[in-house]
Every structure is written in C-alpha cells, then in structure tokens.
mmCIF file as gemmi writes it, N, C-alpha and C atoms, coordinates in Angstrom:
data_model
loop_
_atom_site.group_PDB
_atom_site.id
_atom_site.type_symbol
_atom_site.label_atom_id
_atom_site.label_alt_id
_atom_site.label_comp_id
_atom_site.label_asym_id
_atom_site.label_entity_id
_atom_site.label_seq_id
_atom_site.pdbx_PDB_ins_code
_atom_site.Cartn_x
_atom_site.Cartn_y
_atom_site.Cartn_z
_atom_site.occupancy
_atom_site.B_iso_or_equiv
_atom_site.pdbx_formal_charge
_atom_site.auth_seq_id
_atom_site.auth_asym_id
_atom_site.pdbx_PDB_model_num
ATOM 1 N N . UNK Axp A 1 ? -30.454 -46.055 102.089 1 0 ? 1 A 1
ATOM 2 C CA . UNK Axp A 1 ? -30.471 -44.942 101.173 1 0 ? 1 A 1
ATOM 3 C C . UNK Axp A 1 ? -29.821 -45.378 99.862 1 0 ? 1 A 1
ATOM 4 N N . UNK Axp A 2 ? -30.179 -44.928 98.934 1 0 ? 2 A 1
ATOM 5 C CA . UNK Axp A 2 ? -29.694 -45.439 97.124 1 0 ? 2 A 1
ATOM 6 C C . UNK Axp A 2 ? -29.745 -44.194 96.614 1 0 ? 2 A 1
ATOM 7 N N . UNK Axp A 3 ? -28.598 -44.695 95.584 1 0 ? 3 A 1
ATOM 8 C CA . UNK Axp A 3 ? -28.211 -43.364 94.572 1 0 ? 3 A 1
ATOM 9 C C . UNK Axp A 3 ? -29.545 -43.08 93.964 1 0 ? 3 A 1
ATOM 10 N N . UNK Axp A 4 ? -29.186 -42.059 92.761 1 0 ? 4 A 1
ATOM 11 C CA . UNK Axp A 4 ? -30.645 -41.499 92.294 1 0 ? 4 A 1
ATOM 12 C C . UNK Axp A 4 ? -29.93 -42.31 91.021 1 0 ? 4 A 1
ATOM 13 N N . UNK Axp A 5 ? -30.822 -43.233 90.009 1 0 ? 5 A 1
ATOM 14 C CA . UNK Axp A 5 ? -30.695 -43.934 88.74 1 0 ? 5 A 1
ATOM 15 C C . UNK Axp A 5 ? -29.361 -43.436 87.891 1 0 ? 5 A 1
ATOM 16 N N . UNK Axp A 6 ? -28.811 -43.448 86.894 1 0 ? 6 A 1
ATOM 17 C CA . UNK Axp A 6 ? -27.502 -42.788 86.602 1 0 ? 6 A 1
ATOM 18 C C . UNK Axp A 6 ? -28.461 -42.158 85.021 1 0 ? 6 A 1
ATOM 19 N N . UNK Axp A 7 ? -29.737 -42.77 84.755 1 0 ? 7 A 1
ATOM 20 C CA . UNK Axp A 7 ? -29.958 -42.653 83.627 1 0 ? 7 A 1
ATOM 21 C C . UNK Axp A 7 ? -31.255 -41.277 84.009 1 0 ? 7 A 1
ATOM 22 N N . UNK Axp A 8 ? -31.043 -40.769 84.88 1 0 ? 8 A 1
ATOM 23 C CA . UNK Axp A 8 ? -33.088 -40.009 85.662 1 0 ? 8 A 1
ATOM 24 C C . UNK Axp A 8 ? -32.25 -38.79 85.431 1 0 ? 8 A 1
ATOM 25 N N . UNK Axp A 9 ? -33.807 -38.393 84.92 1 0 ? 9 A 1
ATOM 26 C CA . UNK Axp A 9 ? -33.68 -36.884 84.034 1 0 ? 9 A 1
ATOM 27 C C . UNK Axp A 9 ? -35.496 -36.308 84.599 1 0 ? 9 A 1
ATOM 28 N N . UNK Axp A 10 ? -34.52 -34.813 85.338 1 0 ? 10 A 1
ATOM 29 C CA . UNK Axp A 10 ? -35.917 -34.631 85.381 1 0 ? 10 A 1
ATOM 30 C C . UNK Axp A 10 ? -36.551 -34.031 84.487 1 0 ? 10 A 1
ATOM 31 N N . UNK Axp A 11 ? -38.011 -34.198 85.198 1 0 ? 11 A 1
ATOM 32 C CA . UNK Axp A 11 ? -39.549 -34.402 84.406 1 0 ? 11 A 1
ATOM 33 C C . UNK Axp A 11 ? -40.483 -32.9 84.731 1 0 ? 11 A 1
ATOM 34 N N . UNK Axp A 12 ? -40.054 -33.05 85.763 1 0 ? 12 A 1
ATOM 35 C CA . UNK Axp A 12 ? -41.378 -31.703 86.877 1 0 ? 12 A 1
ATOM 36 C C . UNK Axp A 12 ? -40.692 -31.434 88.314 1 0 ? 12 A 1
ATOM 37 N N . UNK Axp A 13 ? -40.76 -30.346 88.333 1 0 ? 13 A 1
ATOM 38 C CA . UNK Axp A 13 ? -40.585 -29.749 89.833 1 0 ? 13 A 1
ATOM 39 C C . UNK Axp A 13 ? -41.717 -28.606 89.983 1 0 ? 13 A 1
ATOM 40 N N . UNK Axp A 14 ? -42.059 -28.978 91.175 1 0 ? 14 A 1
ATOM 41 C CA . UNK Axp A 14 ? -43.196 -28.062 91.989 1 0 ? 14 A 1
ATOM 42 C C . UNK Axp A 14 ? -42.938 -27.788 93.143 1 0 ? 14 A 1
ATOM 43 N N . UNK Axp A 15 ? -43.81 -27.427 93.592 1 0 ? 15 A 1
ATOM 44 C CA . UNK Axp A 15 ? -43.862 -26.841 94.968 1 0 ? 15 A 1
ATOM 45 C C . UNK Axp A 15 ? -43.764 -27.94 95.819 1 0 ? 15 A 1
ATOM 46 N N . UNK Axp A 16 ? -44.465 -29.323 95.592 1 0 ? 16 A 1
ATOM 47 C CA . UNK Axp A 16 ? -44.904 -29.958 96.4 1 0 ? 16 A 1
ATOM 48 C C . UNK Axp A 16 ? -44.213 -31.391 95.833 1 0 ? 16 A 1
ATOM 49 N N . UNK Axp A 17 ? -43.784 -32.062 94.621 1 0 ? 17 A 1
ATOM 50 C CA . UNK Axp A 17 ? -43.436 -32.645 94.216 1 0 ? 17 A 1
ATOM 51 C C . UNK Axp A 17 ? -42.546 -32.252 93.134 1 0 ? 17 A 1
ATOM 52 N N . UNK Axp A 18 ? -41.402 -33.473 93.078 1 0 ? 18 A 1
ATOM 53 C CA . UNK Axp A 18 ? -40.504 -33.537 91.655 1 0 ? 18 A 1
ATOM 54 C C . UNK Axp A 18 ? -40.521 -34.652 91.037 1 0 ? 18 A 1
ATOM 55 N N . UNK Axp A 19 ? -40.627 -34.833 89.893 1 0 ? 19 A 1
ATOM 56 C CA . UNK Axp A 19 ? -40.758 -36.444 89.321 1 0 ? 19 A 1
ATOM 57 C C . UNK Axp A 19 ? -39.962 -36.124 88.266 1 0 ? 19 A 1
ATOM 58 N N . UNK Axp A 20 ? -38.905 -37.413 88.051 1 0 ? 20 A 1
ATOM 59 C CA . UNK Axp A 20 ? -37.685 -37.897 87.319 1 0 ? 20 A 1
ATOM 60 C C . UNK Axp A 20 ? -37.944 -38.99 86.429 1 0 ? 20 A 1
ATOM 61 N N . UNK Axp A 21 ? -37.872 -38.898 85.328 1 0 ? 21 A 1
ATOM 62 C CA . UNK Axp A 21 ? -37.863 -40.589 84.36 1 0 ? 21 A 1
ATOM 63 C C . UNK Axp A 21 ? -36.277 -40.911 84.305 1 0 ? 21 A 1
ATOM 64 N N . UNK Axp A 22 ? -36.48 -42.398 84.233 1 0 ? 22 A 1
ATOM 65 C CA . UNK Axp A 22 ? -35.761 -43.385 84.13 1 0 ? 22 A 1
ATOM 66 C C . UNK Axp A 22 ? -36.37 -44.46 83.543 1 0 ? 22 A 1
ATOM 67 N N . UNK Axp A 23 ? -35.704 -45.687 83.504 1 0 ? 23 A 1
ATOM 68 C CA . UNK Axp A 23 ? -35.372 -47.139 82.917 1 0 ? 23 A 1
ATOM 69 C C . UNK Axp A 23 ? -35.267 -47.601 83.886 1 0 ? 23 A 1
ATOM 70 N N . UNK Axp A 24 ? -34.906 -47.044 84.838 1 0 ? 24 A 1
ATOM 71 C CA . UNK Axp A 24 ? -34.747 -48.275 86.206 1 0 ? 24 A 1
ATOM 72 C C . UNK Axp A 24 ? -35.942 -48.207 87.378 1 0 ? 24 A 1
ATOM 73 N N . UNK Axp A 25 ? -36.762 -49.037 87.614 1 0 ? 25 A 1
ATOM 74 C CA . UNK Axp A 25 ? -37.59 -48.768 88.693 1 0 ? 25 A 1
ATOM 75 C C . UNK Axp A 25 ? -37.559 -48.577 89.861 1 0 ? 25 A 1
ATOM 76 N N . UNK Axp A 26 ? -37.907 -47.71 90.079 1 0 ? 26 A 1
ATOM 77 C CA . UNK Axp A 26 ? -37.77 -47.294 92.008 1 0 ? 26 A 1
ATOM 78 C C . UNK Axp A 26 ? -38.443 -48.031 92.701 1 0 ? 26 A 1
ATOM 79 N N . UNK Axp A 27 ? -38.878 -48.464 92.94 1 0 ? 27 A 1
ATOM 80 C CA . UNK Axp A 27 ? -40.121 -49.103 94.544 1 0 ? 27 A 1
ATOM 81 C C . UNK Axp A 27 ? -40.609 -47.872 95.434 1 0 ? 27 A 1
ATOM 82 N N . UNK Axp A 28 ? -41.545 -47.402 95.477 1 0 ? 28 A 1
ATOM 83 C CA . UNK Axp A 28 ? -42.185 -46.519 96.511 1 0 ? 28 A 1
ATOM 84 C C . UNK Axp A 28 ? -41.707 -47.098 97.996 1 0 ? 28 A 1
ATOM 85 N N . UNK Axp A 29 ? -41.482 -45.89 98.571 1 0 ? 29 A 1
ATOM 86 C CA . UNK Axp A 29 ? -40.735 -46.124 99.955 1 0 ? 29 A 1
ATOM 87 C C . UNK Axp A 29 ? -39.044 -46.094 100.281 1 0 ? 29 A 1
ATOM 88 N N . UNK Axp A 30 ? -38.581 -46.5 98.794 1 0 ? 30 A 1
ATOM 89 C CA . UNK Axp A 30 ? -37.09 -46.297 98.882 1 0 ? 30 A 1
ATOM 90 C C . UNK Axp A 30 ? -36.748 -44.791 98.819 1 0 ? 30 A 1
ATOM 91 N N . UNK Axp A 31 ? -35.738 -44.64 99.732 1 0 ? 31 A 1
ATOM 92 C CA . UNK Axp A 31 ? -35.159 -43.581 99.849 1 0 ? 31 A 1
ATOM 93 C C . UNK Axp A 31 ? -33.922 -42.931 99.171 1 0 ? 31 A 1
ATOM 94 N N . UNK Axp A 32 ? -34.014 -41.997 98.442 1 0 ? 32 A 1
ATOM 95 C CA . UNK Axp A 32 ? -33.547 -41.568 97.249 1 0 ? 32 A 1
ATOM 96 C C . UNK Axp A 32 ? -32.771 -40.551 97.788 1 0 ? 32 A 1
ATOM 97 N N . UNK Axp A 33 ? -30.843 -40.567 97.181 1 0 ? 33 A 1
ATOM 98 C CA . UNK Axp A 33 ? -30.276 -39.086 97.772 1 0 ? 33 A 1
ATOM 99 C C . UNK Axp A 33 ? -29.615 -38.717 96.47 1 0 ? 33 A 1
ATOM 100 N N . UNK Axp A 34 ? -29.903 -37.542 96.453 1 0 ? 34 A 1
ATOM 101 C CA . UNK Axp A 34 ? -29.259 -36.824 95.053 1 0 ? 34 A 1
ATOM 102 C C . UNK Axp A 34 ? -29.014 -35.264 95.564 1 0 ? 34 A 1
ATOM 103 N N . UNK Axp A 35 ? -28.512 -34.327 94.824 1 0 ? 35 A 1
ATOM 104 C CA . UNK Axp A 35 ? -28.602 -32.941 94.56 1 0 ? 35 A 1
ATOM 105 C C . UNK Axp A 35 ? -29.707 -32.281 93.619 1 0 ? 35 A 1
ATOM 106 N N . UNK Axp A 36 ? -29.932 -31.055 94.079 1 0 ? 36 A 1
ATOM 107 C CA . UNK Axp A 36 ? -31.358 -30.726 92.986 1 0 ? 36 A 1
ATOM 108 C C . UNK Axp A 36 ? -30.269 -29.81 92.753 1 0 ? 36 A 1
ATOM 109 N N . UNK Axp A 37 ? -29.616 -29.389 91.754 1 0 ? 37 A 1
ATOM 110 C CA . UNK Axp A 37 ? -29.037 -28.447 91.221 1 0 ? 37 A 1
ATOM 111 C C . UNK Axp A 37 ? -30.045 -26.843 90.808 1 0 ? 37 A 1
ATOM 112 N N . UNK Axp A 38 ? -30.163 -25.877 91.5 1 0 ? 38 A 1
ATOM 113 C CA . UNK Axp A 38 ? -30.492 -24.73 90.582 1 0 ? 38 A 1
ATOM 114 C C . UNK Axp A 38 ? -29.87 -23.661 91.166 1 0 ? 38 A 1
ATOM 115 N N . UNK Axp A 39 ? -29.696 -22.964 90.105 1 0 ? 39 A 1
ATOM 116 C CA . UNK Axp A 39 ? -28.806 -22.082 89.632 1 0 ? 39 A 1
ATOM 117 C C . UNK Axp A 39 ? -27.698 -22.632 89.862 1 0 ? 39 A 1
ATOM 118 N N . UNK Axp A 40 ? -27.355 -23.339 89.393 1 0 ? 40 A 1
ATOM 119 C CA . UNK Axp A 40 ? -25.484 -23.817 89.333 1 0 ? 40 A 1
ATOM 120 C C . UNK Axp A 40 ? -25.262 -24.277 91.055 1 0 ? 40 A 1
ATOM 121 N N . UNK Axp A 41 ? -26.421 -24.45 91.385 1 0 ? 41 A 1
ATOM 122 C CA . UNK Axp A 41 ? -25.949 -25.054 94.007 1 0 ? 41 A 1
ATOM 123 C C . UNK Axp A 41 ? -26.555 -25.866 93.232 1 0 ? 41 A 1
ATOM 124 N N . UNK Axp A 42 ? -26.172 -26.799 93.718 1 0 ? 42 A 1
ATOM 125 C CA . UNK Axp A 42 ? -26.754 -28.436 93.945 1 0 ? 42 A 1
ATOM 126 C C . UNK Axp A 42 ? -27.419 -28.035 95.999 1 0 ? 42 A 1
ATOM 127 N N . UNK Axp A 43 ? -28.064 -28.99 95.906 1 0 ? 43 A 1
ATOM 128 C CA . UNK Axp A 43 ? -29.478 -28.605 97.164 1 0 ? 43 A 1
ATOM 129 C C . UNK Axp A 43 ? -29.266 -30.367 97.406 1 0 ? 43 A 1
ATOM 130 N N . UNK Axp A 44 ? -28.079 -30.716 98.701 1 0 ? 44 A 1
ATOM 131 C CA . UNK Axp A 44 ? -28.416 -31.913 98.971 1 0 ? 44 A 1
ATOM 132 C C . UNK Axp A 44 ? -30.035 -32.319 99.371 1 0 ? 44 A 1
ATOM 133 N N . UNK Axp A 45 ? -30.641 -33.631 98.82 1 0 ? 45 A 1
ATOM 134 C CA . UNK Axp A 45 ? -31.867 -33.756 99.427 1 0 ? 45 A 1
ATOM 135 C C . UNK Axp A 45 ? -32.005 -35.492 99.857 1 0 ? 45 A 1
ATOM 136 N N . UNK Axp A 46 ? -32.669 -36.01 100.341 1 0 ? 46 A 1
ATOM 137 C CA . UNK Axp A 46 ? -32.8 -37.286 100.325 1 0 ? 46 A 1
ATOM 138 C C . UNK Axp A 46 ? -34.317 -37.502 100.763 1 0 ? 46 A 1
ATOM 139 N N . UNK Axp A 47 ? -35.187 -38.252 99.966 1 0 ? 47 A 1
ATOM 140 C CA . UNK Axp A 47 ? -36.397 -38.588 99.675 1 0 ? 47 A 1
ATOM 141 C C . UNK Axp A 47 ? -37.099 -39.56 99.746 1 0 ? 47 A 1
ATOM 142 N N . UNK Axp A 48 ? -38.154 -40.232 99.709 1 0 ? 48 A 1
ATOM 143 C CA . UNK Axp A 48 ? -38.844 -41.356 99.829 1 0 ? 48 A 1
ATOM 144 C C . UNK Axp A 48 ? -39.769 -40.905 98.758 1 0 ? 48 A 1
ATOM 145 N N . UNK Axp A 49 ? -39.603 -42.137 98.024 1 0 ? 49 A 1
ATOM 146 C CA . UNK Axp A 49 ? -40.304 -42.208 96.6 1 0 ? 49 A 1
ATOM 147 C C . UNK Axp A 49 ? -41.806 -42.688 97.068 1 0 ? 49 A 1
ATOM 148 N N . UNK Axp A 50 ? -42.83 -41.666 96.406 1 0 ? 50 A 1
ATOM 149 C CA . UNK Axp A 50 ? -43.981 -41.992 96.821 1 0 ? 50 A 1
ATOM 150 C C . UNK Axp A 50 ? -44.796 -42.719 95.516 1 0 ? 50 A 1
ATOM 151 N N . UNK Axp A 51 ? -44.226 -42.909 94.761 1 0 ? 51 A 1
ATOM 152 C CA . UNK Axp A 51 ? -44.711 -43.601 93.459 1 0 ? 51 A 1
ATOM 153 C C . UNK Axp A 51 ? -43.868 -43.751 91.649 1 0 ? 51 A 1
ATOM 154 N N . UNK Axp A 52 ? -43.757 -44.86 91.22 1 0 ? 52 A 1
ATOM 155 C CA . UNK Axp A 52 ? -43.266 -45.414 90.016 1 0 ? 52 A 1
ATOM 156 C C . UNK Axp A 52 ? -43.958 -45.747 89.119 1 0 ? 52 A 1
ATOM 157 N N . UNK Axp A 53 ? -43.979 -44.85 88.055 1 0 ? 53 A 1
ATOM 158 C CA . UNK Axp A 53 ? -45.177 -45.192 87.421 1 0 ? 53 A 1
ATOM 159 C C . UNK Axp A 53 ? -44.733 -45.434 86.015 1 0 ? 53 A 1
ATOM 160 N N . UNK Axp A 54 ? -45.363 -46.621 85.179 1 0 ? 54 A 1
ATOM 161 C CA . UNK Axp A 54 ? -45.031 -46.728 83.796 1 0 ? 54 A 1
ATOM 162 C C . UNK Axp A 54 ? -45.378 -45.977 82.881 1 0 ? 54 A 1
ATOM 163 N N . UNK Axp A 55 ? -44.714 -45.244 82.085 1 0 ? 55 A 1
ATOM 164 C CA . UNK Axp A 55 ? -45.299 -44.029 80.765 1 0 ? 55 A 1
ATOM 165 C C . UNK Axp A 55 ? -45.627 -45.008 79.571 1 0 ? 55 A 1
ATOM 166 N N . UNK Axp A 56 ? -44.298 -45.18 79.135 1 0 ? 56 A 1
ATOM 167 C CA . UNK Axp A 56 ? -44.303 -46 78.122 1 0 ? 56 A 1
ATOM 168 C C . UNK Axp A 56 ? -43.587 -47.157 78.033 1 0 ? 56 A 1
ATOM 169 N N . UNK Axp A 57 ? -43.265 -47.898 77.054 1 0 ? 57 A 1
ATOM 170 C CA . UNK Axp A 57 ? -42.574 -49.278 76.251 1 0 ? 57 A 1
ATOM 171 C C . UNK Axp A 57 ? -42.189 -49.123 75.372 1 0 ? 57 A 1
ATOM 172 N N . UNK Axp A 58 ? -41.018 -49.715 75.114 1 0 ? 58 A 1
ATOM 173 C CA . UNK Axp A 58 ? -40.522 -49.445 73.952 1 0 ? 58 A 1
ATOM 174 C C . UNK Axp A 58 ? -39.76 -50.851 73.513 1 0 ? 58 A 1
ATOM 175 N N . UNK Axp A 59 ? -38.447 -50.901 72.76 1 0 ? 59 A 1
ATOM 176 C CA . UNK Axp A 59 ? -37.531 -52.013 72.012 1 0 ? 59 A 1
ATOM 177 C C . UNK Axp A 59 ? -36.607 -52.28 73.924 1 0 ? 59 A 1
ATOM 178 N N . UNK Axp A 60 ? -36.249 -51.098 74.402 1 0 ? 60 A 1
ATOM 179 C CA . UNK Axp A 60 ? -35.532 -50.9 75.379 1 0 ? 60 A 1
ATOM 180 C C . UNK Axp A 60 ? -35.963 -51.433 76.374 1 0 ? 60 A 1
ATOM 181 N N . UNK Axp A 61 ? -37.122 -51.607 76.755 1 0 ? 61 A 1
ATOM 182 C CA . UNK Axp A 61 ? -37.599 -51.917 77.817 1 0 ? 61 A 1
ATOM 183 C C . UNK Axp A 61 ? -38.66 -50.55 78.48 1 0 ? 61 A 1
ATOM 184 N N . UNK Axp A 62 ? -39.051 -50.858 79.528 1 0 ? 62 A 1
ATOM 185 C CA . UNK Axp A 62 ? -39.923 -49.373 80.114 1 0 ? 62 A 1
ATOM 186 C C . UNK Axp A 62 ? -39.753 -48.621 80.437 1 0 ? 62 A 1
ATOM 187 N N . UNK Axp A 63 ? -40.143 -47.349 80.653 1 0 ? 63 A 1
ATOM 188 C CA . UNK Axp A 63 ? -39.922 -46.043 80.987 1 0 ? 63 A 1
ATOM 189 C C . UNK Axp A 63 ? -40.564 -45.697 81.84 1 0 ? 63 A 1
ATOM 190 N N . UNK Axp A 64 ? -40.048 -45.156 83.549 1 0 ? 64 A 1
ATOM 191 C CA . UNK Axp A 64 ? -40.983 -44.52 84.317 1 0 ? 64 A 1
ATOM 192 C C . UNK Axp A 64 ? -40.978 -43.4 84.531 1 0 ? 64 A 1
ATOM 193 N N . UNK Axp A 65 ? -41.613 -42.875 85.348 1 0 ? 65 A 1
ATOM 194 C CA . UNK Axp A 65 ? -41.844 -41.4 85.96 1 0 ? 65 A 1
ATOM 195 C C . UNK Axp A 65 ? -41.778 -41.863 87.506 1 0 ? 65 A 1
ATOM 196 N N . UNK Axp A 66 ? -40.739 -41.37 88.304 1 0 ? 66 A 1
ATOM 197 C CA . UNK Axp A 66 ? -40.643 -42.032 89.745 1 0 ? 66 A 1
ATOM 198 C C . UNK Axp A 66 ? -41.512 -40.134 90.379 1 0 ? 66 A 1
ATOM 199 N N . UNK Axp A 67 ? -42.028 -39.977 91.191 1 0 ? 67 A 1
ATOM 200 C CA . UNK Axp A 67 ? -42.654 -39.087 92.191 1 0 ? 67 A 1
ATOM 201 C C . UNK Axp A 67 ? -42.278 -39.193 93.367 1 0 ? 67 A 1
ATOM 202 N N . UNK Axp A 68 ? -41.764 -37.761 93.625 1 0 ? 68 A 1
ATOM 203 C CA . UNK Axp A 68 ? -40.876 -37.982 95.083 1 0 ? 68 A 1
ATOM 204 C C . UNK Axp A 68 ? -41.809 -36.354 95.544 1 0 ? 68 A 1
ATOM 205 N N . UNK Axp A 69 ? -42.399 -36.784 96.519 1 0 ? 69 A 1
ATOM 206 C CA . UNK Axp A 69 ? -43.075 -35.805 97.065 1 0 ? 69 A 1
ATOM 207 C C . UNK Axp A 69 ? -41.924 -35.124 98.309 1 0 ? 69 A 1
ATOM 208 N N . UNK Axp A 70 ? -41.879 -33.294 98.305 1 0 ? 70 A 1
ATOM 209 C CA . UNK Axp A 70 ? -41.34 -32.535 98.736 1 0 ? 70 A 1
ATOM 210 C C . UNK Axp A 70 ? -41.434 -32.332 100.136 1 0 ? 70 A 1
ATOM 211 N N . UNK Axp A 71 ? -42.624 -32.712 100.932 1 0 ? 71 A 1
ATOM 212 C CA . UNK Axp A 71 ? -43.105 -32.065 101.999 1 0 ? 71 A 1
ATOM 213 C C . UNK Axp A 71 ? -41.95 -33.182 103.086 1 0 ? 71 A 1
ATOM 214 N N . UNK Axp A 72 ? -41.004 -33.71 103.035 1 0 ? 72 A 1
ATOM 215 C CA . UNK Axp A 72 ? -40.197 -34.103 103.695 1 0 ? 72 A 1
ATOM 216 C C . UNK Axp A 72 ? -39.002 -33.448 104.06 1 0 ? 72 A 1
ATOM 217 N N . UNK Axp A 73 ? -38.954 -32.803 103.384 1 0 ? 73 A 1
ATOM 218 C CA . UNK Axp A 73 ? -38.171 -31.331 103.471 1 0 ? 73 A 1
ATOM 219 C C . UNK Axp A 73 ? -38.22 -30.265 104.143 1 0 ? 73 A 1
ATOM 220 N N . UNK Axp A 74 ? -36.727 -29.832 104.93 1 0 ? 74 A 1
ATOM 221 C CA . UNK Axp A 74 ? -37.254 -28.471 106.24 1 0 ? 74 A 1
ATOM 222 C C . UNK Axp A 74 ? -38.048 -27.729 105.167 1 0 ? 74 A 1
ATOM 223 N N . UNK Axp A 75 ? -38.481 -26.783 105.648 1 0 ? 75 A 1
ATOM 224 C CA . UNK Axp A 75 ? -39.094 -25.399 105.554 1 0 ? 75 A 1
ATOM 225 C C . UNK Axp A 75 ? -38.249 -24.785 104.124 1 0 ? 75 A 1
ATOM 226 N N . UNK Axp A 76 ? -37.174 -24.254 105.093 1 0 ? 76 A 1
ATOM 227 C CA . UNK Axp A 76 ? -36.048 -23.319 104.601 1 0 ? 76 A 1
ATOM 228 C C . UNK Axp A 76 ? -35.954 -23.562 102.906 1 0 ? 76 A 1
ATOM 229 N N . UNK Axp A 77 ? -35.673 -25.602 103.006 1 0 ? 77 A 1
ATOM 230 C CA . UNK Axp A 77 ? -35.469 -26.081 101.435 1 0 ? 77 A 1
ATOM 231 C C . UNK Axp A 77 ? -36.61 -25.853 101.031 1 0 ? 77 A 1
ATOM 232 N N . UNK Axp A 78 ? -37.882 -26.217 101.422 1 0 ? 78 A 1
ATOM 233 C CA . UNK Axp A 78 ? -39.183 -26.364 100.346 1 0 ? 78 A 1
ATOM 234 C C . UNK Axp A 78 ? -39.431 -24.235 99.859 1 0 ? 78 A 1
ATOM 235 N N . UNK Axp A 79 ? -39.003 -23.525 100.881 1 0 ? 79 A 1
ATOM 236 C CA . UNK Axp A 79 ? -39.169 -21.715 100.523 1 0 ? 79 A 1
ATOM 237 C C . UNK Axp A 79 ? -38.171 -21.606 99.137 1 0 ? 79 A 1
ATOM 238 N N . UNK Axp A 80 ? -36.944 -22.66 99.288 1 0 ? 80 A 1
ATOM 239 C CA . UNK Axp A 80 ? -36.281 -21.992 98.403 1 0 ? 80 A 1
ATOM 240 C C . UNK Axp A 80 ? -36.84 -22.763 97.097 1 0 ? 80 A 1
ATOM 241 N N . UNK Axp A 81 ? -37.061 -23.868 96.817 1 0 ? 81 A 1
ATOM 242 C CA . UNK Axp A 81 ? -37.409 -24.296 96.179 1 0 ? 81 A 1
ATOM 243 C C . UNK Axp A 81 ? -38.903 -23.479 95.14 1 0 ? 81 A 1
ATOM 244 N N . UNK Axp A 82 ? -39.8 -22.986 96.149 1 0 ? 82 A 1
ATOM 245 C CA . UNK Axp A 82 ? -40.557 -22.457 95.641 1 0 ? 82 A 1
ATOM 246 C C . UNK Axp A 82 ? -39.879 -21.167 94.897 1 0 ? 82 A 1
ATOM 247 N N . UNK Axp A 83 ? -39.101 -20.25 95.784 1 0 ? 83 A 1
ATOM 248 C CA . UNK Axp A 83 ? -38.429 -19.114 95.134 1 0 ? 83 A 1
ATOM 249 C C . UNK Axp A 83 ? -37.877 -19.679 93.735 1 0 ? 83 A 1
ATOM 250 N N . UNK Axp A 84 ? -36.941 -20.417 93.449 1 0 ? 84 A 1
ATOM 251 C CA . UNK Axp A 84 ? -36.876 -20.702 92.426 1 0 ? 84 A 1
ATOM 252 C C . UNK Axp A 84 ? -37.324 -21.019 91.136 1 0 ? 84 A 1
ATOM 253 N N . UNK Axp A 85 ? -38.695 -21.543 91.673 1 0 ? 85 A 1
ATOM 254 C CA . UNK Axp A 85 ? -39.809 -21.945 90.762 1 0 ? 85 A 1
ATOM 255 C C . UNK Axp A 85 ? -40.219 -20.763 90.694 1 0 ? 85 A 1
ATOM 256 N N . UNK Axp A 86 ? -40.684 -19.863 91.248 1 0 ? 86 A 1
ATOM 257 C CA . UNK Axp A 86 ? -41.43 -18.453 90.971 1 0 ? 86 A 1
ATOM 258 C C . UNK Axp A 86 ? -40.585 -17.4 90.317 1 0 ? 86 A 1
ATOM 259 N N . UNK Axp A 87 ? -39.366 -17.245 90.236 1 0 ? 87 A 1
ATOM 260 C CA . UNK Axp A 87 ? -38.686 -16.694 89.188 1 0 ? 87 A 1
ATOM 261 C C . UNK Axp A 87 ? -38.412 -17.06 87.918 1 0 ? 87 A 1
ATOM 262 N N . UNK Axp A 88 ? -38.424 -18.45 87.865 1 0 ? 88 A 1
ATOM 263 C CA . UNK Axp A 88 ? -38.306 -18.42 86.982 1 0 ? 88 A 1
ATOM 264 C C . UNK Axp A 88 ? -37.268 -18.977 85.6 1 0 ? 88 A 1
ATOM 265 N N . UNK Axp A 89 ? -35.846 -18.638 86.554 1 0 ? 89 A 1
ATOM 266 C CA . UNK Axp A 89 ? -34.396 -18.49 85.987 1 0 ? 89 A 1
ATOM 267 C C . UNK Axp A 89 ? -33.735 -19.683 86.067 1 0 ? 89 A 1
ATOM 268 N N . UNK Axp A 90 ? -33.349 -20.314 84.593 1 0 ? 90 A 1
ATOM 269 C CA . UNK Axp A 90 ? -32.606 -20.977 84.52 1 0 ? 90 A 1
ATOM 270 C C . UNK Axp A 90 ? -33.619 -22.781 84.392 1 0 ? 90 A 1
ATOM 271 N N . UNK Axp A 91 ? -32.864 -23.719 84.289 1 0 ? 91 A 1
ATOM 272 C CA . UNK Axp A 91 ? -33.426 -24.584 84.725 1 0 ? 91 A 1
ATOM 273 C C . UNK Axp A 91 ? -32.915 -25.519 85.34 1 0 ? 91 A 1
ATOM 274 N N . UNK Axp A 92 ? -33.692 -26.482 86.403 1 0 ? 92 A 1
ATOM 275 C CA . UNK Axp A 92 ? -33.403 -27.738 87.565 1 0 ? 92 A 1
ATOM 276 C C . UNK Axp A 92 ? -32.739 -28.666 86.708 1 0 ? 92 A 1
ATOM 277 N N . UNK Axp A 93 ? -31.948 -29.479 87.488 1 0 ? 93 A 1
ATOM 278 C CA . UNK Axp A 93 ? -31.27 -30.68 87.708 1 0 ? 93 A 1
ATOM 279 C C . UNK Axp A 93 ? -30.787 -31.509 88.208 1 0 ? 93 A 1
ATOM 280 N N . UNK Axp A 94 ? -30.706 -32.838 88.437 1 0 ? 94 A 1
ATOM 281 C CA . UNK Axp A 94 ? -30.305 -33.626 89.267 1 0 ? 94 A 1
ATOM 282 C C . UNK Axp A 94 ? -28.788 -34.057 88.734 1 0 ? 94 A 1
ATOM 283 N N . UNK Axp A 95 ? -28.561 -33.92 90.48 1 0 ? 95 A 1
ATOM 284 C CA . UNK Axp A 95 ? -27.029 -34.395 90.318 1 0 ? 95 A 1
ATOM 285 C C . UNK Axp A 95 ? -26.649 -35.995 91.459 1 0 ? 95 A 1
C-alpha cells in the first residue's frame, strides 16, 4: 500500500470513479490509501489505480490524471459518496 502523491489534487469524483492529477506517476494496480474528505470527514479509502494517464508537458516535467475506480468499495461508502455528489454541498478532497 503507498501514500497518495503529496502533490495530487483532485480532478473528478463520481459515482463510479475519482481521478487526481499529479507529477508523480502511479502504475495501474498500485494500491493507493488516502482520505476523501467531504464535508469536513475525511472517508478512509484504499484503492487500486486502474489507470495513469498523461495530460500534458511542460518545463516541469508531466502531468497525469491517475483513475481510481470506486466499485472496490463497501456499499455503505460508494451510497455515501453518491449522496454527496447529489447534493451537492461543498467540495471533495484528498487528504
């Protein structure tokens, strides 16, 4: 299991997936543990990255979009997750 990048900011949260950019590349298959912060709870989770993908280039070096698909997740987390998304309030973060 590996931290989540120190530099990953998320990108998208859905129902079914969340994807984070970074500078540092993930490898699909590594298993990722962070907090999804919403509303001020962090939501321990730990994940398997289902894809790393390059956006752009720059002076810095590259930029990805890592995709960590949700459905690894009990029930309970993926309901709340959706509740959250369907209200609306506030916005996600990784901790």
């Amino acid at each position: 299991m590996v931290q989540l990048p120190r530099d990953a900011v998320l990108v998208e949260l859905r129902a079914d997936r969340l994807t984070f950019q970074t500078r540092e590349a993930v490898l699909p298959g590594t298993t990722l543990a962070f907090g999804l912060v919403m509303e001020g709870r962090p939501l321990p989770v730990a994940l398997k990255v289902a894809a790393c993908l390059v956006v752009s280039k720059d002076r810095k070096g590259y930029l990805f979009h890592v995709q960590l698909p949700l459905n690894d997740l009990s029930e309970g987390d993926r309901q709340l997750i959706t509740l959250f998304i369907s209200k609306g309030r506030g916005s996600p973060a990784l901790a």
